[in-house]
N, C-alpha and C positions, 0 to 999 in steps of 0.2 A: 674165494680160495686164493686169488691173487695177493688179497690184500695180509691174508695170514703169512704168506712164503716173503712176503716185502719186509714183515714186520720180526717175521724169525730169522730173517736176511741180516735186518738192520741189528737185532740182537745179538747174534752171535758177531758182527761186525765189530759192536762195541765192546762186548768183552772180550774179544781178542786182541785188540788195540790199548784195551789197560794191560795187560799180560806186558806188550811189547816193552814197557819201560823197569821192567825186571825180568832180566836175562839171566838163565843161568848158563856157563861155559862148562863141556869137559877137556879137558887138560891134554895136551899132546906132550910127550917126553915123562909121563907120572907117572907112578904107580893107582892098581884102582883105589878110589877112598876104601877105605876100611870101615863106614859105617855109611849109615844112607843118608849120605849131604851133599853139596856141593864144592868143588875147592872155591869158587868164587862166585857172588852172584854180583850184577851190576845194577846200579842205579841212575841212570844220567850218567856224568860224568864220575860219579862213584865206584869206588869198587871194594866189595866187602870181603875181605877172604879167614875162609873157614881157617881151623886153628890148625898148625901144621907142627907134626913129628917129625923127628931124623931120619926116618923111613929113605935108604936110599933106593932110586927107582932104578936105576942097573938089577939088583939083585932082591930088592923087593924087603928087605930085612933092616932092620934098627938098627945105626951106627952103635957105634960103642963107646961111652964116656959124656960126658956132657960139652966137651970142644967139639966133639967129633959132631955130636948129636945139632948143636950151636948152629956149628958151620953148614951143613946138611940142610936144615931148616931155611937157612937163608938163601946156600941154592937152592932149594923148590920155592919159597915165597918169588925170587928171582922168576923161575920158569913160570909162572902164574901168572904175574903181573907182567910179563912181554906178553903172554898169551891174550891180555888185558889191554893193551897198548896204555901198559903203562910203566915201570921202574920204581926201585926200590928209595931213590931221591924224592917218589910223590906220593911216600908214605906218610899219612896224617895222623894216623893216630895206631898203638897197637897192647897187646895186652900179651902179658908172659904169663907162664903161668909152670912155678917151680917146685919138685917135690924135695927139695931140700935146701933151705935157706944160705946152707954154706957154699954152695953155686953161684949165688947171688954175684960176685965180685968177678969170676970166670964169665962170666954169662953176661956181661956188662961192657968188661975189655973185647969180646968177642963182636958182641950188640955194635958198639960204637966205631968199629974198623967197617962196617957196612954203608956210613952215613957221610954222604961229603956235605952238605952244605948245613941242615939242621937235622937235628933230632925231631923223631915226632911226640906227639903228647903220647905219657907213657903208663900203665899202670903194671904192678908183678904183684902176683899172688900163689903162695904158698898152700900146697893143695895136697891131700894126701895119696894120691894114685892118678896116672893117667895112663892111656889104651898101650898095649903093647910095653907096659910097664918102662915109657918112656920117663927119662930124667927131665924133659921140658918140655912143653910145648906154645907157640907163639901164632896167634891170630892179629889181624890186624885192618885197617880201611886204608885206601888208597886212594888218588883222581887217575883219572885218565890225561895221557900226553899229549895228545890231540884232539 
């Protein structure tokens, strides 16, 4: 009997210790997700965040316009990634994703006022509907600052 409780000991020891190097975090200052994900999950020094709307979290509701919606996006990608210990400068990589190609150009001048030293690797993809019949939406991966 000993040696069964030692061994389902050792087992759930070990799968709980793979778990640890994928975190997921909930969000202080957010609104709740609107579907069942995570805004961020972590990997090492990685950190992957789910796709994010203009959803402002004061009021819970979709900005209006695609600047509006822009700017919005980037504070919460902001409040995530401090939540993260990490910033919007240790962004590596991220993906846009536009329901209207003539945004492209707004969404770009918006994009590049966020980024002081480089830009990350970038993909945009034109897409015909997104949640909350948002005009954009932006996901992306991050490191951590410490």
């Amino acid at each position: 009997m000993k040696y069964r409780i030692a061994i389902l000991s050792l087992g759930l020891l070990f799968s709980c210790k793979s778990t640890d190097m994928l975190a997921s975090n909930r969000q202080a200052n957010l609104s709740k997700p609107i579907g069942p994900y995570s805004y961020a999950r972590n990997d090492g020094d990685l950190i992957f965040l789910s796709g994010q709307i203009g959803i402002d979290p004061l009021t819970d509701t979709l900005k209006k316009g695609v600047e509006e919606q822009t700017k919005q996006i980037f504070e919460n990608l902001k409040v995530i990634l401090k939540n993260n210990d990490s910033d919007v400068d240790h962004i590596i990589e991220t993906t846009i994703f536009l329901t209207d190609i003539k945004h492209f150009e707004q969404v770009n001048d918006i994009y590049s006022s966020y980024f002081q030293h480089q830009f990350p690797a970038r993909s945009t993809i034109v897409v015909v509907a997104l949640p909350k019949n948002a005009l954009l939406e932006i996901e992306c991966i991050a490191v951590k600052t410490r």
